[in-house]
C-alpha positions as CSV (number, residue, x, y, z in Angstrom):
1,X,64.9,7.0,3.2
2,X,68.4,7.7,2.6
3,X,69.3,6.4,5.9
4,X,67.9,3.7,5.7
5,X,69.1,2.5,2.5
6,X,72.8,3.2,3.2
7,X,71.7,0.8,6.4
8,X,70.7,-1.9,3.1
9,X,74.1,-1.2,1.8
10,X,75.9,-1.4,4.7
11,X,74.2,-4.7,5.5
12,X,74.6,-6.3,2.1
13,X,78.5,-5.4,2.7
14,X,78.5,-6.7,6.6
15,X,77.4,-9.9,4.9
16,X,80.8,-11.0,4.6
17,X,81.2,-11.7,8.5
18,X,77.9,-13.3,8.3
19,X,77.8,-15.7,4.9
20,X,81.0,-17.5,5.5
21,X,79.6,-20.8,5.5
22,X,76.6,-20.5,3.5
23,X,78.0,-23.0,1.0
24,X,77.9,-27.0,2.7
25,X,76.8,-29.1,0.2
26,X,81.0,-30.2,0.3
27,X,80.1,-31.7,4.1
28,X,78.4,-34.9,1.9
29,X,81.7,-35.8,0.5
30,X,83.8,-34.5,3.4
31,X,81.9,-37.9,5.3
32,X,82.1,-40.1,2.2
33,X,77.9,-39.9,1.7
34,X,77.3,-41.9,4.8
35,X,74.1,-42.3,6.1
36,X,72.6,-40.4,9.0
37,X,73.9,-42.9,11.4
38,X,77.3,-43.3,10.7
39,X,77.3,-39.3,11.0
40,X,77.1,-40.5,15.0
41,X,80.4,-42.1,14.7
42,X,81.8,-38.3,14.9
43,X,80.3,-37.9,18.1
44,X,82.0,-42.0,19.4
45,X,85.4,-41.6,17.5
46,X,88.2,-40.6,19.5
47,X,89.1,-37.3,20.0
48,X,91.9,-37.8,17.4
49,X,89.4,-39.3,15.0
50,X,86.7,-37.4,15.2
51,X,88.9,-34.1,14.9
52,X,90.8,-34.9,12.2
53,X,87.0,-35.5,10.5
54,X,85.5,-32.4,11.2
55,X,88.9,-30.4,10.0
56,X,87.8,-32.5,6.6
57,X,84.2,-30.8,6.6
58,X,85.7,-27.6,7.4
59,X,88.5,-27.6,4.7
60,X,86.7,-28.7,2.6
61,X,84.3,-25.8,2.7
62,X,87.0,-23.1,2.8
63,X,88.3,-24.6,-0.6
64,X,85.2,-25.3,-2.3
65,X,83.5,-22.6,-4.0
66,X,80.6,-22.5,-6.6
67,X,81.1,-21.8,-10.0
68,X,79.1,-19.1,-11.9
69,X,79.2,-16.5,-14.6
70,X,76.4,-14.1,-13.8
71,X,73.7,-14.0,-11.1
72,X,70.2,-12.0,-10.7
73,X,68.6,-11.8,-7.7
74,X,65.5,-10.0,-6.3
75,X,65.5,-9.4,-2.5
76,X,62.9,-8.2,0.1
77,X,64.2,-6.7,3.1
78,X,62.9,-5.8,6.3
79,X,65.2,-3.8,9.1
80,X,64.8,-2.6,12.6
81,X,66.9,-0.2,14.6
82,X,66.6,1.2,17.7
83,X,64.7,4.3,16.3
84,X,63.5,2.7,13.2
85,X,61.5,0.5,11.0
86,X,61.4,0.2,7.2
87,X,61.1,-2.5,4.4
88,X,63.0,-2.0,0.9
89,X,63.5,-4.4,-2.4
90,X,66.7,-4.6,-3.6
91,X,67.7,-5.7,-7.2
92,X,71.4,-7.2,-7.8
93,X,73.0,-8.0,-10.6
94,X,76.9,-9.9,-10.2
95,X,79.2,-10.2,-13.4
96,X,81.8,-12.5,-12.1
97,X,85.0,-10.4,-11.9
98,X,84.0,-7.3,-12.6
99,X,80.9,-5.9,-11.3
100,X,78.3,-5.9,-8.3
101,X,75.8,-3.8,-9.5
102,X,72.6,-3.3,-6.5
103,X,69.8,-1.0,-7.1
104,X,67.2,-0.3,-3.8
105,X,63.8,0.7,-3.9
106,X,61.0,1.8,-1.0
107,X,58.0,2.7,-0.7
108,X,56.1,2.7,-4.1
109,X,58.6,1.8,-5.6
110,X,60.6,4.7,-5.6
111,X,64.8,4.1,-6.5
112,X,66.2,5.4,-3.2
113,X,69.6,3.9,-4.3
114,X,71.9,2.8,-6.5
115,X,75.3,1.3,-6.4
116,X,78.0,-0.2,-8.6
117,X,81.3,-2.5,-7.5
118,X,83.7,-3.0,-9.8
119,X,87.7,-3.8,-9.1
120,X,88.9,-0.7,-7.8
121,X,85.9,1.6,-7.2
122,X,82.7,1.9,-5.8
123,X,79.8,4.4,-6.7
124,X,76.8,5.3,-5.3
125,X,74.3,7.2,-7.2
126,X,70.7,8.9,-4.9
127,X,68.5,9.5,-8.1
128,X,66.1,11.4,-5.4
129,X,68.4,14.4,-5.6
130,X,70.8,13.0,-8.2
131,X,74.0,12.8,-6.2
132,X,76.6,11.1,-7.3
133,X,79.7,10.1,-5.0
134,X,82.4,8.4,-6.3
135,X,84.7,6.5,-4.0
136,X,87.7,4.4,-4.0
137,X,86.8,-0.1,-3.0
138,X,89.0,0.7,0.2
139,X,85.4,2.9,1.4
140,X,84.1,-0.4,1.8
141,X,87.1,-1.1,4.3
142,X,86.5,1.8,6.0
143,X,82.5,1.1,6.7
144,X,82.7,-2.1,7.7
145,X,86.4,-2.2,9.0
146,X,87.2,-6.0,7.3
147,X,89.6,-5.7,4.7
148,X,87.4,-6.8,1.4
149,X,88.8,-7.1,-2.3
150,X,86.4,-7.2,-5.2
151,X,87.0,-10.8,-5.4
152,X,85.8,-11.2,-1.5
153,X,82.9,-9.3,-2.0
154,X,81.8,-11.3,-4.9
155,X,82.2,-14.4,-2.6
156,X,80.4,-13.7,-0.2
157,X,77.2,-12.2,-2.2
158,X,77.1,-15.4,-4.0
159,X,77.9,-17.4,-0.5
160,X,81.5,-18.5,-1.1
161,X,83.1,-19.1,1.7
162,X,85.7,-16.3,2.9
163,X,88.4,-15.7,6.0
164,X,88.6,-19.4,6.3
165,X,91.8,-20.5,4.9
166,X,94.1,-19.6,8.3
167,X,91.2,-20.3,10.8
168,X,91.6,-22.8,13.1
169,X,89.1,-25.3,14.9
170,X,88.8,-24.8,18.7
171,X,85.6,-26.3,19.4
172,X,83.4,-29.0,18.1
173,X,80.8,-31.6,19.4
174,X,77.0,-33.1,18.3
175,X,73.9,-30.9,19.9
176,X,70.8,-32.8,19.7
177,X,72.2,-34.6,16.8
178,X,73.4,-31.0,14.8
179,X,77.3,-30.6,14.9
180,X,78.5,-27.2,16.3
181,X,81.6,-26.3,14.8
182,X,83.9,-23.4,16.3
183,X,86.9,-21.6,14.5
184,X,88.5,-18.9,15.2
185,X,90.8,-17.0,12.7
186,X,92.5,-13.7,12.7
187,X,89.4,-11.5,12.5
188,X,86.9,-13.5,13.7
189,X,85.5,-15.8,16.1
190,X,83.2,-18.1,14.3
191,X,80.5,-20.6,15.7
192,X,78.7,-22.5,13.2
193,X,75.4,-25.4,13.6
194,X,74.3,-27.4,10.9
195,X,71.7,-29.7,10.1
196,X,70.9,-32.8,11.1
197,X,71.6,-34.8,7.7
198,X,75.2,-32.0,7.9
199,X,73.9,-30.1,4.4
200,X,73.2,-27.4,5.6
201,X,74.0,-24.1,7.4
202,X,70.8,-23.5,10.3
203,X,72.9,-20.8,12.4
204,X,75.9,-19.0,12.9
205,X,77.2,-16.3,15.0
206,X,80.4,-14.3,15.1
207,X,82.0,-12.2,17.1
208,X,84.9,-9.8,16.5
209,X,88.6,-10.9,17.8
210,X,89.3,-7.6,18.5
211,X,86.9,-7.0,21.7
212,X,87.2,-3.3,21.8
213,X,84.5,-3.1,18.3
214,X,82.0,-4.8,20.8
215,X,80.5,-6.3,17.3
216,X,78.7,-9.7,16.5
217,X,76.5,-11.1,13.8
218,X,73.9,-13.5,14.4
219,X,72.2,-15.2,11.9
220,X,69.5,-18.1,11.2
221,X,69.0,-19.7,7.8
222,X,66.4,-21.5,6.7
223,X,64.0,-22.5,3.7
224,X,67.3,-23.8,2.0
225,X,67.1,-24.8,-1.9
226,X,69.3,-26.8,-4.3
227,X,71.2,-24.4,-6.2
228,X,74.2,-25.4,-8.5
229,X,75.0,-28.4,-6.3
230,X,74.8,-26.2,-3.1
231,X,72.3,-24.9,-0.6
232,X,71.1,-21.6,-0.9
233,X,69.0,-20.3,2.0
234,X,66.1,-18.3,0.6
235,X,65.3,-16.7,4.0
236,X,67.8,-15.3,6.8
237,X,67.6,-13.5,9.9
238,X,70.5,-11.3,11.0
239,X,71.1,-9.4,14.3
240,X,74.0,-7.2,13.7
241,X,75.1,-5.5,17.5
242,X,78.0,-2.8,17.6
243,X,77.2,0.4,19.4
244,X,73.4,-0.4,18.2
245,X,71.9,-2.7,16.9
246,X,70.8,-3.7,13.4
247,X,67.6,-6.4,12.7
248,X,67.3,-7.5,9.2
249,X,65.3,-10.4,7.4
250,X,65.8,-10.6,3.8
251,X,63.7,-12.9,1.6
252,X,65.2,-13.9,-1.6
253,X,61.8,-13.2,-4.1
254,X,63.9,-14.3,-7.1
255,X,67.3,-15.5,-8.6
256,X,69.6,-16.9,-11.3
257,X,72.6,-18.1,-11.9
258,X,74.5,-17.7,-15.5
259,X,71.4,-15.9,-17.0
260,X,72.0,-12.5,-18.6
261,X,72.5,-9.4,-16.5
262,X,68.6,-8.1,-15.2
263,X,69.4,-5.2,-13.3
264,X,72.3,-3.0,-14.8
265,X,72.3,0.8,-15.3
266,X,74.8,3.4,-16.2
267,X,75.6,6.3,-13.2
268,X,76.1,9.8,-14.1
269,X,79.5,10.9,-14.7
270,X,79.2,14.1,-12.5
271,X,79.8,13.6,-8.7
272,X,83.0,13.9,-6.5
273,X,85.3,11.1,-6.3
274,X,86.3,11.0,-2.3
């Protein structure tokens, strides 16, 4: 169990190349509310036009983010590896600015897992055989090799956008009347669909710049729901390839938004700090 839920943790982390754009509700008033129609007028602008109106939608979600004080959400997650299969539930709890706290549980309902983010830190406690470890917030930079701050990883939990601001357009046209939108930054390669009425997020995929890590994220969104004036997809597939691959689908059971913290605990001070 314990390698499969550091794979959880690891995926809930990897998240950050894969929930960039979660966020679109902003693509309404990057096209002034026009109808579905005059959406078209992207795809019969001139190239000057059009492009100047699609860096709109995309600035507009780099700089857009939504607002919250604390969130709760319960998760249901199913992975696949090359050599295995397992399902897990996953409790998190978000205190904006100063903790992530995620707490995973398998097979009747046994606690496999459970971890704590705050600004400078990150613990991870196995109540199976009590072990505690106790690790500095670079750990995180050195498991998934992107370099995260606190704030980032709040961000992209909640579905901020991140790695946007310096990422330039290099691609962009209308595919069976769903605009494709590629960027490409310093880290990443980026490649984003949305849907038809341009609200929400229905795929992405990235792929590192760097082609030696051989590492992209493809993901599929769907059964989308208002939440504080954004969409939030309830359901997502991820295919995570690097020197395996990694097959998740997480089902968001539950969640709120400025609600008191559900899913805190305290971690045992014993444990080495690495």
């Amino acid at each position: 169990m314990k390698r499969g839920v550091v794979y959880f943790l690891s995926m809930v982390l990897l998240l950050a190349s894969c929930t960039t754009f979660r966020k679109v509700q902003v693509i309404k008033d990057a096209l002034t509310k026009k109808d579905t129609a005059q959406v078209q007028i992207i795809a019969e602008k001139t190239k000057v036009d059009s492009g100047a109106i699609v860096k709109e939608i995309v600035d507009k979600i780099a700089k857009t983010k939504l607002s919250f004080n604390t969130m709760n959400a319960r998760v249901k997650v199913n992975y696949e590896t090359v050599n295995k299969a397992d399902s897990y539930l996953a409790n998190i709890s978000i205190e904006k600015g100063k903790a992530i706290y995620i707490t995973v549980r398998g097979a009747m309902g046994v606690i496999g897992l459970k971890a704590l983010i705050t600004n400078d830190s990150v613990l991870l406690f196995y109540p199976l055989n009590k072990k505690v470890e106790r690790r500095p917030l670079s750990y995180i930079q050195e498991v998934v090799k992107i370099p995260f701050t606190y704030t980032t990883l709040e961000d992209l939990i909640i579905g901020n956008p991140i790695f946007m601001d310096n990422a330039s357009i290099v691609t962009y046209k209308m595919n069976n009347n769903k605009l494709q939108v590629g960027l490409v930054g310093s880290l990443f390669k980026n490649l984003i669909s949305l849907s038809e009425d341009n609200v929400k997020v229905l795929h992405l995929k990235l792929d590192d710049i760097d082609i030696r890590q051989h590492r992209t994220c493809d993901i599929t969104y769907y059964d989308h729901t208002a939440v504080l004036q954004n969409q939030f997809p309830l359901n997502r597939d991820i295919a995570i390839a690097a020197q395996s691959r990694l097959e998740i689908h997480m089902e968001i059971k539950e969640y709120t938004f400025n609600e008191p913290l559900k899913y805190t605990f305290a971690i045992p001070k014993s444990g080495k700090r690495r």
